[in-house]
Residue frames as qw, qx, qy, qz and C-alpha x, y, z in Angstrom:
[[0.000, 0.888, 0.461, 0.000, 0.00, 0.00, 0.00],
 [0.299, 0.773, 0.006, 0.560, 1.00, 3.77, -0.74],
 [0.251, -0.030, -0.434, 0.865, 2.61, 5.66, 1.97],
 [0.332, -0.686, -0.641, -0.086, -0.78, 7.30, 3.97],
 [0.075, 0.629, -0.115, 0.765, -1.08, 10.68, 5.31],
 [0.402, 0.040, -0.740, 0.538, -0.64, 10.67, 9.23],
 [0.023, -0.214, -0.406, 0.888, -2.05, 13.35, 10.61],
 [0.419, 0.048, -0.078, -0.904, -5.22, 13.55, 8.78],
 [0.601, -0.019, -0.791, -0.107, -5.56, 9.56, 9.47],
 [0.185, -0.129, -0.581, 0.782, -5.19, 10.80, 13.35],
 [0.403, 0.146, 0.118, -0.896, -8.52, 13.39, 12.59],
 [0.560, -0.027, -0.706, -0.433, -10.41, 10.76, 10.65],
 [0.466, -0.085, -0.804, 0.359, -9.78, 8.35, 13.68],
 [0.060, -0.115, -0.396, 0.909, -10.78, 11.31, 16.21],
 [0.615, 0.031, -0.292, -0.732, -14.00, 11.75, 14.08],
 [0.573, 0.051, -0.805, -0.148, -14.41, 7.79, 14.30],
 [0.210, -0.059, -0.691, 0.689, -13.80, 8.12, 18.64],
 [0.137, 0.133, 0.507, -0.840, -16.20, 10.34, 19.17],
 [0.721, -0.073, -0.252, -0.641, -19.24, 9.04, 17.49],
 [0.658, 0.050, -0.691, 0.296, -17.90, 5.90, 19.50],
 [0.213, -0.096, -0.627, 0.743, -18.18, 7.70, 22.76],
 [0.422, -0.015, 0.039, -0.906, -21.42, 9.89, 22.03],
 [0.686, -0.136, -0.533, -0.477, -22.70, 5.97, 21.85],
 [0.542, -0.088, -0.722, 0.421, -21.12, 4.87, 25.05],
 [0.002, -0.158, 0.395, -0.905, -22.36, 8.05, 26.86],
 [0.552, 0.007, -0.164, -0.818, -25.99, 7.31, 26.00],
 [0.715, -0.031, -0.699, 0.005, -25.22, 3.42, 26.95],
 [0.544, -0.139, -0.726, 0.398, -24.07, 4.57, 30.37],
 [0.371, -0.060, 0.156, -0.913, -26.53, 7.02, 31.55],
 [0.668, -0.213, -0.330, -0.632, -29.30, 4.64, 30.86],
 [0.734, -0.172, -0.655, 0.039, -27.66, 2.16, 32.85],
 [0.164, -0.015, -0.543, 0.823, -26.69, 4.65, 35.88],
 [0.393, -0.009, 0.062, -0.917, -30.28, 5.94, 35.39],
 [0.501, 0.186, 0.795, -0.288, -32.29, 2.58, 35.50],
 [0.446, 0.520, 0.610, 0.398, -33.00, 2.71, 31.60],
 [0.186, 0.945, 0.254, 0.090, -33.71, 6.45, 31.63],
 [0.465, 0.293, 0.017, 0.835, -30.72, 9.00, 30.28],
 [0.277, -0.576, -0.342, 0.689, -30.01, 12.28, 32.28],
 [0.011, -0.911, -0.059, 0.409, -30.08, 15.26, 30.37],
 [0.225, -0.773, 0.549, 0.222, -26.40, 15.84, 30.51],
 [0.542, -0.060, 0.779, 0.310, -25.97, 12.51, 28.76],
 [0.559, 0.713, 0.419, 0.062, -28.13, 13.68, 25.74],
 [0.195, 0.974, -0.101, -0.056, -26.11, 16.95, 25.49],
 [0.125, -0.712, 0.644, 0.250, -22.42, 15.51, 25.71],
 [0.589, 0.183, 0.740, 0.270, -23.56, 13.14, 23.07],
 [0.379, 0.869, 0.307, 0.080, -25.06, 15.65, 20.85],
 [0.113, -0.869, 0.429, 0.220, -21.58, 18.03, 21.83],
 [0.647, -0.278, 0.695, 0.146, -19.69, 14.46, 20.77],
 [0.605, 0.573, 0.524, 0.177, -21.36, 14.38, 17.47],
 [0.204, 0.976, -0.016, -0.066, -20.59, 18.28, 16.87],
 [0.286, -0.808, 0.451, 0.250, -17.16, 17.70, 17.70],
 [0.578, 0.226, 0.665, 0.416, -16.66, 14.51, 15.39],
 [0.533, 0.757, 0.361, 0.110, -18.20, 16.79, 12.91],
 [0.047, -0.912, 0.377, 0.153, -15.27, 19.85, 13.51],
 [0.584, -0.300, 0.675, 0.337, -12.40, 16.69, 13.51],
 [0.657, 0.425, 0.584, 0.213, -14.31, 15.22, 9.89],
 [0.205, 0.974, 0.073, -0.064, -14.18, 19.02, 8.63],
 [0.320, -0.847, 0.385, 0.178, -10.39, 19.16, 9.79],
 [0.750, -0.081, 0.572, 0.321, -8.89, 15.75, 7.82],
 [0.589, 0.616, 0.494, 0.173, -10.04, 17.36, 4.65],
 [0.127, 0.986, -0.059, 0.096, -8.40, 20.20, 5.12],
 [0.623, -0.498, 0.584, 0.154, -5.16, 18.80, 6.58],
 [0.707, 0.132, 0.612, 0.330, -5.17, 15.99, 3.43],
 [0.509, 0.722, 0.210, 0.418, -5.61, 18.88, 0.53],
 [0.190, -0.962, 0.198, -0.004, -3.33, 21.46, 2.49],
 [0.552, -0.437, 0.695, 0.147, -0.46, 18.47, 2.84],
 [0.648, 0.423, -0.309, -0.552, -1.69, 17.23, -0.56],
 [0.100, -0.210, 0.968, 0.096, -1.87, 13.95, 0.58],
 [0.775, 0.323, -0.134, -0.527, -5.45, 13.24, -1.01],
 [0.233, 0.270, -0.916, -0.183, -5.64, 9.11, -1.30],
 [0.684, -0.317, -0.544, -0.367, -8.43, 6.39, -1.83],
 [0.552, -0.279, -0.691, 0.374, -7.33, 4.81, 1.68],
 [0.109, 0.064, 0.409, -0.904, -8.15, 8.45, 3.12],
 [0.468, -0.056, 0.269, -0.840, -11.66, 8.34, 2.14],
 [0.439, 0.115, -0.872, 0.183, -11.75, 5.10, 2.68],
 [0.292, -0.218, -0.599, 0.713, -11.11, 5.49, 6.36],
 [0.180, -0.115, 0.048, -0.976, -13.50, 9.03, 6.06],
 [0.564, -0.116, -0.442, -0.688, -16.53, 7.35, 4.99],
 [0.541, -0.219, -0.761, 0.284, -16.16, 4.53, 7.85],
 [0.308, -0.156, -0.492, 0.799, -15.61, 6.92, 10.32],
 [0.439, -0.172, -0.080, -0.878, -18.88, 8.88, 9.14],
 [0.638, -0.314, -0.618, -0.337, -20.83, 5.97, 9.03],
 [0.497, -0.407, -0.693, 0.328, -20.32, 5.85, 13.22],
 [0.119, -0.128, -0.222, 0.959, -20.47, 9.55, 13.85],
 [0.297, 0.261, 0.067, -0.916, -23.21, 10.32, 11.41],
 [0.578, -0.023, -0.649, -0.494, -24.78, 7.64, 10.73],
 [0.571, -0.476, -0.666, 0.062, -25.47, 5.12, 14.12],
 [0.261, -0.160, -0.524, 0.795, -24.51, 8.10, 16.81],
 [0.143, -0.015, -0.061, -0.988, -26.92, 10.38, 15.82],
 [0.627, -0.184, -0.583, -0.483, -29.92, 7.69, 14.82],
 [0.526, -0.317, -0.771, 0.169, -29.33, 6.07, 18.26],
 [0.117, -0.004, -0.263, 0.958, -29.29, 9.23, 19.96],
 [0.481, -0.056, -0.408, -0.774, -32.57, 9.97, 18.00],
 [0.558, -0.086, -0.825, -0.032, -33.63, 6.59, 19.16],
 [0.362, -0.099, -0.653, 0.658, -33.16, 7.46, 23.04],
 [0.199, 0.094, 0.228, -0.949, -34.82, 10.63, 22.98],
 [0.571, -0.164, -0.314, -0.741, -38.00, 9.28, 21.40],
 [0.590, -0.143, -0.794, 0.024, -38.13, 6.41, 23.79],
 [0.250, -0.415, -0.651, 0.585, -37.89, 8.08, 27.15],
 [0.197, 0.015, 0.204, -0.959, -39.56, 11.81, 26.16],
 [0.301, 0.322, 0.777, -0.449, -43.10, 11.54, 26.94],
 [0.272, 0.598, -0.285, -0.698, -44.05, 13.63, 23.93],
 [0.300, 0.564, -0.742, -0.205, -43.08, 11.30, 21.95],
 [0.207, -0.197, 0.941, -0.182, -43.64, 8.17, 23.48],
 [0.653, 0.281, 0.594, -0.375, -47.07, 7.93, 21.95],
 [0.451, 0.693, -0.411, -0.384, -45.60, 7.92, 18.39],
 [0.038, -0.132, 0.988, 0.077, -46.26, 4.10, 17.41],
 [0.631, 0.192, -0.427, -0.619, -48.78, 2.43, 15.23],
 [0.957, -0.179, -0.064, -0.217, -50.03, -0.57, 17.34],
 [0.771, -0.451, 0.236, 0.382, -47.02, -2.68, 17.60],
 [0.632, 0.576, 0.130, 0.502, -45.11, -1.14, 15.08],
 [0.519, -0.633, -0.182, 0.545, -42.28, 1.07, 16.30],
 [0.610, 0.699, 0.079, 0.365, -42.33, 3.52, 13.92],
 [0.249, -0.919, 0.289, 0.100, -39.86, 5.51, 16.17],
 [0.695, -0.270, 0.539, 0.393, -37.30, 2.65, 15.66],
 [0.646, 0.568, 0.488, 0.149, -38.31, 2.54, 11.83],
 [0.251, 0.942, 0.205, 0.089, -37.35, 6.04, 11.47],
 [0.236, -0.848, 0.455, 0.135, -34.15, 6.30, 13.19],
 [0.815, 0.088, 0.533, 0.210, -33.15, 2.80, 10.92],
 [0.504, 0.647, 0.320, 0.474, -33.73, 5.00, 7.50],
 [0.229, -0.942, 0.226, 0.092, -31.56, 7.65, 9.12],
 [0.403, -0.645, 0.550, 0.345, -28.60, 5.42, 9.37],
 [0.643, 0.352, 0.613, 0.294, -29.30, 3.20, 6.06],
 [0.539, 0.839, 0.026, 0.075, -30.06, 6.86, 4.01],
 [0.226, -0.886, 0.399, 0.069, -26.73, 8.01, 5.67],
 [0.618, -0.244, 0.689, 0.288, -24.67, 4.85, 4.84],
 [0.605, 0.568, 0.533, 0.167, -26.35, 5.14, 0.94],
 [0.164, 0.984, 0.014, 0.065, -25.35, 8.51, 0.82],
 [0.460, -0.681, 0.513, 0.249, -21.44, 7.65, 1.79],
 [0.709, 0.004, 0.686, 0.163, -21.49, 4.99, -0.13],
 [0.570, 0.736, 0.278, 0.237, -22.47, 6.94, -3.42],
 [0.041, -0.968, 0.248, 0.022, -20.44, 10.29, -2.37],
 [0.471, -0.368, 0.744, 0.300, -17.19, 7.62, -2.22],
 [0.709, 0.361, 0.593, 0.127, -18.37, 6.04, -5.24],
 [0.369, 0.844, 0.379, 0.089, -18.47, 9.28, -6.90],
 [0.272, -0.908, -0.077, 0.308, -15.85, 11.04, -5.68],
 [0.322, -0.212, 0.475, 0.791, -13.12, 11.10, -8.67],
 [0.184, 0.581, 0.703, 0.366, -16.64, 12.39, -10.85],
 [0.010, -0.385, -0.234, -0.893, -18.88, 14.78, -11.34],
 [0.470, -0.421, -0.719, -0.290, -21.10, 13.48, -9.18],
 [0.381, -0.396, -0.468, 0.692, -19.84, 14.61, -5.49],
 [0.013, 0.978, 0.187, 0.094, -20.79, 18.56, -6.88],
 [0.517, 0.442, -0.344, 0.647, -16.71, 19.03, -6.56],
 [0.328, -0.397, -0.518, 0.683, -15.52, 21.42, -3.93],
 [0.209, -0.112, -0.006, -0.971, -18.02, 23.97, -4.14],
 [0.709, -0.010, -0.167, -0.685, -21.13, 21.74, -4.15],
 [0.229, -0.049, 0.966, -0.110, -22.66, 18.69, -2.80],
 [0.484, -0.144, -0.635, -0.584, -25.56, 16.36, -4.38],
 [0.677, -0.596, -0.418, -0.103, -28.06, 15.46, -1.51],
 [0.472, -0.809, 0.116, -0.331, -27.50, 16.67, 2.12],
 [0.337, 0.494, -0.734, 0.322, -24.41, 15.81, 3.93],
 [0.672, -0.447, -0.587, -0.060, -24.36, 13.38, 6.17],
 [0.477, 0.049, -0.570, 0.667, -22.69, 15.70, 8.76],
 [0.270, -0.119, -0.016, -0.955, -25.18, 18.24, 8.44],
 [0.712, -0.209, -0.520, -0.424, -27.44, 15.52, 9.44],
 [0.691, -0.107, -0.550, 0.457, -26.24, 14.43, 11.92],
 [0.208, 0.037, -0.349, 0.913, -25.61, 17.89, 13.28],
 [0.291, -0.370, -0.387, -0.793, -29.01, 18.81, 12.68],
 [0.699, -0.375, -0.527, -0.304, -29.88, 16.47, 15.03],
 [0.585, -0.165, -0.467, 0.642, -27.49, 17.26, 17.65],
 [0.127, -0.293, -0.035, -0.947, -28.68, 20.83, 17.77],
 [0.586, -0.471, -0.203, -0.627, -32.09, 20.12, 18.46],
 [0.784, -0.251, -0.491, 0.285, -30.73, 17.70, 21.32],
 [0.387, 0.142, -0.246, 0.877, -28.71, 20.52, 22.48],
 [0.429, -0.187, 0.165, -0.868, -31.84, 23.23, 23.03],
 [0.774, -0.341, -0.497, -0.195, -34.13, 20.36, 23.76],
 [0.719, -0.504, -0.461, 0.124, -32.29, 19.41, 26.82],
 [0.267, 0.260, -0.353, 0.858, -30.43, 22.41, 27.96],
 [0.413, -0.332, -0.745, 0.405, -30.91, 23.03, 31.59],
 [0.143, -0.132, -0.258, 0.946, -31.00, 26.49, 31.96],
 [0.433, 0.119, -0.158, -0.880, -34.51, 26.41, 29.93],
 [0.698, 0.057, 0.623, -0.349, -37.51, 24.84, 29.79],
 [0.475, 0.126, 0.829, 0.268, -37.83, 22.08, 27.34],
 [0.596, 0.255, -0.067, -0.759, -39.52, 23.99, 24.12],
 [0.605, 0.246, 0.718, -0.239, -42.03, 20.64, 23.36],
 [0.638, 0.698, -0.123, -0.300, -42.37, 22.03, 19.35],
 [0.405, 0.520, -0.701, -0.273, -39.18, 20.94, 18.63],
 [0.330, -0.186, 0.902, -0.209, -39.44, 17.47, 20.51],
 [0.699, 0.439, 0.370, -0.427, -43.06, 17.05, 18.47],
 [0.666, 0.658, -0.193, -0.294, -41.12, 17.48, 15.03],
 [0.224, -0.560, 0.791, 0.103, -38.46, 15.02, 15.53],
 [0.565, -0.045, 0.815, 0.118, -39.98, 12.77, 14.19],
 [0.443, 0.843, 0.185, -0.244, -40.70, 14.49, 10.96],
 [0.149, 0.880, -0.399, -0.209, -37.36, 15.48, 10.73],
 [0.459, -0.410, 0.771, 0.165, -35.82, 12.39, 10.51],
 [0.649, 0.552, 0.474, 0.222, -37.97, 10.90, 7.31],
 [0.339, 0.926, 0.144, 0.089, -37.06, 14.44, 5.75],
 [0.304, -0.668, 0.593, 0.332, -32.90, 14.21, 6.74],
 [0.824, 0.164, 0.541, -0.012, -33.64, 10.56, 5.42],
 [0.629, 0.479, 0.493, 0.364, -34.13, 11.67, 2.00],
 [0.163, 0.962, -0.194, -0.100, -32.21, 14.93, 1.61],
 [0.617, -0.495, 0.579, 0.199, -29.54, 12.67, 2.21],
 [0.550, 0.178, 0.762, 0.293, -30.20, 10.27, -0.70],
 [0.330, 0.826, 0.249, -0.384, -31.48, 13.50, -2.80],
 [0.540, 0.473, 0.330, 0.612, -29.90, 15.62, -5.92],
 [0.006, -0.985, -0.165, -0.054, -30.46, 18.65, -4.17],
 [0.475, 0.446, -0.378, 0.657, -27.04, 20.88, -4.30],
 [0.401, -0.911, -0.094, 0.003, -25.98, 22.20, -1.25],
 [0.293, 0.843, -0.268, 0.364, -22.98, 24.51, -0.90],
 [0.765, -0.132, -0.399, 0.487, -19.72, 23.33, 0.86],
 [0.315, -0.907, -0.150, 0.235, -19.47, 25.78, 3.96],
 [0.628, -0.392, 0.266, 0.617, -16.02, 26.10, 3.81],
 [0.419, 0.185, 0.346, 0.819, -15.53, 27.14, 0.16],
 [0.150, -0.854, -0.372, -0.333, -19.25, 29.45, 0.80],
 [0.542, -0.827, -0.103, 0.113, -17.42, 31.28, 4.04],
 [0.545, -0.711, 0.241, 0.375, -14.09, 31.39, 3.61],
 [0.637, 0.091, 0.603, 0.472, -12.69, 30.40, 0.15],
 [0.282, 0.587, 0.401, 0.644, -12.07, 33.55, -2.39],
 [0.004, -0.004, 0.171, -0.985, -12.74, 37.31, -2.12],
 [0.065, -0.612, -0.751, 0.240, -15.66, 38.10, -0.06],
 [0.114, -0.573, 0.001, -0.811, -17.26, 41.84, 0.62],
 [0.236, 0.353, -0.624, 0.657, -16.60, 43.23, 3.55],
 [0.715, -0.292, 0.185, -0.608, -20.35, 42.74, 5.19],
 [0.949, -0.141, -0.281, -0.017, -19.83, 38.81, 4.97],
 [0.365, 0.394, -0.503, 0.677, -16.64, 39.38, 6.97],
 [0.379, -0.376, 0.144, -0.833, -19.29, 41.49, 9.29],
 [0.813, -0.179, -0.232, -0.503, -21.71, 38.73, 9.29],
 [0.647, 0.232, -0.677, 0.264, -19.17, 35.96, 10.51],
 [0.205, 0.323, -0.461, 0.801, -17.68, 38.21, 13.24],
 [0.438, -0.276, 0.137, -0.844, -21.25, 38.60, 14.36],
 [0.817, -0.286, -0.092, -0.491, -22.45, 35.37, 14.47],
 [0.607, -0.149, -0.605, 0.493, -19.18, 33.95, 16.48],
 [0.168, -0.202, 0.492, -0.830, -20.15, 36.96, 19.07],
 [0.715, -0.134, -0.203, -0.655, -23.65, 35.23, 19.13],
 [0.844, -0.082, -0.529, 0.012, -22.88, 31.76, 18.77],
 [0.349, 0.185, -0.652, 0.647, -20.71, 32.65, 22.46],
 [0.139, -0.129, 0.584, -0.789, -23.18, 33.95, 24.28],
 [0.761, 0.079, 0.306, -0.567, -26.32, 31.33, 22.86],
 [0.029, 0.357, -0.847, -0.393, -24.44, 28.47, 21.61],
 [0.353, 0.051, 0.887, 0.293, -26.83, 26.25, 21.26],
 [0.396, 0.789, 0.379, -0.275, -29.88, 28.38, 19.60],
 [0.091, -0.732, 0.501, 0.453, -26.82, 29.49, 17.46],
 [0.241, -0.133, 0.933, 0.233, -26.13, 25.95, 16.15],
 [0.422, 0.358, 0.823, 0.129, -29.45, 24.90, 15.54],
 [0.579, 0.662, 0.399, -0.259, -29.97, 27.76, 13.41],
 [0.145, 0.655, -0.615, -0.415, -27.18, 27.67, 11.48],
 [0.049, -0.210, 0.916, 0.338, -28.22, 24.31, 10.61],
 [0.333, 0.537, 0.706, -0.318, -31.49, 24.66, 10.28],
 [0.477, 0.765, -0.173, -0.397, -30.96, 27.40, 7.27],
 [0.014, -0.373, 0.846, 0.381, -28.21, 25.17, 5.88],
 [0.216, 0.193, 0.957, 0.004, -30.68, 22.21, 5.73],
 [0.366, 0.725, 0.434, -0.389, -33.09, 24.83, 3.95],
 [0.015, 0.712, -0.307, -0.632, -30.90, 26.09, 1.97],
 [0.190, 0.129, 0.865, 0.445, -30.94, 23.14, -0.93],
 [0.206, 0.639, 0.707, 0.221, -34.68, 23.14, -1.88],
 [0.027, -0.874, -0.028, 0.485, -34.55, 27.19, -1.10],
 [0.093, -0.462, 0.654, 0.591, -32.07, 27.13, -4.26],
 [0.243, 0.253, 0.893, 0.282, -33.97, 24.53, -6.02],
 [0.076, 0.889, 0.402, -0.204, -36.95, 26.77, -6.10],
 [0.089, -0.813, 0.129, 0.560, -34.81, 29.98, -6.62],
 [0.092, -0.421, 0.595, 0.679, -33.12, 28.22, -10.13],
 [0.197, 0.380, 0.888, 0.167, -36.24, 26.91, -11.16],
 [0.080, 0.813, 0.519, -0.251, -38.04, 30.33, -11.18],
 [0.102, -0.626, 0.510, 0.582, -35.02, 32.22, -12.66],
 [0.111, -0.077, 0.738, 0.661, -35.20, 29.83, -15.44],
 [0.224, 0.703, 0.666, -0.111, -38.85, 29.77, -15.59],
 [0.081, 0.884, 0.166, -0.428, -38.49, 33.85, -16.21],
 [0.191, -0.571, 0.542, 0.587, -35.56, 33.55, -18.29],
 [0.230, 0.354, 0.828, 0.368, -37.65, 31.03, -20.76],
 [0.299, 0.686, 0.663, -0.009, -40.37, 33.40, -20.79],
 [0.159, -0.793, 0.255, 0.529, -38.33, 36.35, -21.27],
 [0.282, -0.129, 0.798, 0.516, -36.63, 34.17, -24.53],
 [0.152, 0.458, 0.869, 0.114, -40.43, 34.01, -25.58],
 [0.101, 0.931, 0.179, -0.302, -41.39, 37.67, -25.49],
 [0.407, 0.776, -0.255, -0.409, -38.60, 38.33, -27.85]]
C-alpha cells in the first residue's frame, strides 16, 4: 500500500472516537439511570457528534493542504462517518424518542415507527457515503463547491442541535421541537439520498474574495454563537438544511423567467 497521510488519518480516527463515545455516553446514563438518560448525557452526546463533525471538517483540510489526497483516506473518512453520522446520531434519535413523553405515543399498534425512522436515518446516511465515495473522482460529489443530496454531517448535526436546546438546563424544554423530531428524521432521510445541491461551507465562508459585510456577518455570528451556543447551532443548521430546496426553487423560477423572457422576444 502507498505511503498514507498521518495526521489527517489521526482526525479521521478522532472523528471515528467520538461518534464511538457519544454511543457509550448514551449506553451509560441509561444504565446509571435505570434505563432512563439524564439530560447531561443527551447533550455531551449531541456536543460528541458536533465535535466529530469539527475533527471530519479538519482531515479534509489537513489531506488537501499536505496534498496527501488518497483512496485509503476516504476510505477510512466514509467509515468513520458511518459511526459519527450515521449510528450516533440515529441512536441518539432513538433514546430521545423512547424516554420523552411527547413522543412516546408515536407508534402504530405494535409497530415502532420511532425505531423505523431512526433505521432509514442510518441506512439513508450509509447510501449517501457509499455513493459520495463512489463518486468522488466524478462529477457526481458537486466538486468542492457543491454537494448532491445533504451531507451526512449536516445531518447528523441537525440532530445534535435540536438535542442541544431540547435538553439544555438552563430552559424549559420547548415541546415544538421534541413534536417534530420525528418528521425530521424521514425528511434528513431523504435529503440525504437527494440531488439537491448544497454549498460546501467552507468554500461558501471562507474560500475567495468576499465583501466586507460577509466578513461582518461571521464576526457577528461567532459573538452570538458565544453567548447562545446552542440556539446558534441549531440555526445555522437549520438554514443550511433549507438552503438546498430554497435554491432549487430559486433556479427553477429564474429559469422559468428567463424562458419566458426568450419568448417575449
Amino acid at each position: 500500500m502507498k505511503r498514507i497521510g498521518v495526521a489527517q488519518s489521526l482526525m479521521t480516527l478522532a472523528n471515528a472516537a467520538c461518534g464511538f463515545l457519544a454511543i457509550s455516553v448514551l449506553l451509560q446514563s441509561s444504565a446509571a439511570g435505570g434505563g432512563v438518560i439524564a439530560p447531561e448525557g443527551f447533550r455531551l452526546a449531541a456536543a460528541l457528534i458536533l465535535l466529530g463533525l469539527f475533527f471530519d471538517t479538519l482531515d479534509g483540510k489537513i489531506a488537501r493542504l499536505t496534498n496527501h489526497e488518497s483512496e485509503f483516506g476516504a476510505q477510512l473518512d466514509s467509515l468513520a462517518d458511518v459511526i459519527t453520522f450515521g449510528f450516533a446520531p440515529a441512536i441518539l434519535a432513538k433514546a430521545w424518542i423512547d424516554q420523552t413523553s411527547t413522543l412516546s405515543a408515536f407508534q402504530h399498534g405494535d409497530i415502532p415507527l420511532g425505531l423505523l425512522l431512526c433505521m432509514l436515518f442510518t441506512i439513508c446516511a450509509i447510501l449517501r457515503l457509499a455513493r459520495f465515495t463512489a463518486e468522488l473522482d466524478g462529477e457526481g460529489s458537486g466538486g468542492g463547491h457543491a454537494f448532491f443530496g445533504l451531507p451526512t454531517p449536516a445531518a447528523a448535526g441537525t440532530i445534535a442541535a435540536c438535542a442541544l436546546v431540547y435538553f439544555d438546563s438552563d430552559r424549559s424544554q420547548p415541546q415544538a421541537i421534541a413534536a417534530a423530531l420525528p418528521y425530521v428524521l424521514p425528511i434528513l432521510s431523504l435529503l440525504m439520498v437527494s440531488r439537491i445541491p448544497y454549498a460546501h461551507v467552507g468554500s461558501l465562508l471562507l474560500r475567495g474574495r468576499k465583501p466586507f459585510t460577509h466578513l461582518l456577518r461571521i464576526v457577528f455570528f461567532g459573538i452570538l454563537a458565544a453567548f447562545v451556543f446552542s440556539e446558534s447551532v441549531f440555526a445555522g443548521f437549520s438554514i443550511y438544511l433549507a438552503s438546498g430546496p430554497l435554491r432549487v426553487v430559486r433556479d427553477r423560477v429564474l429559469q422559468r423567467d428567463r424562458v419566458e423572457e426568450e419568448g417575449l422576444f
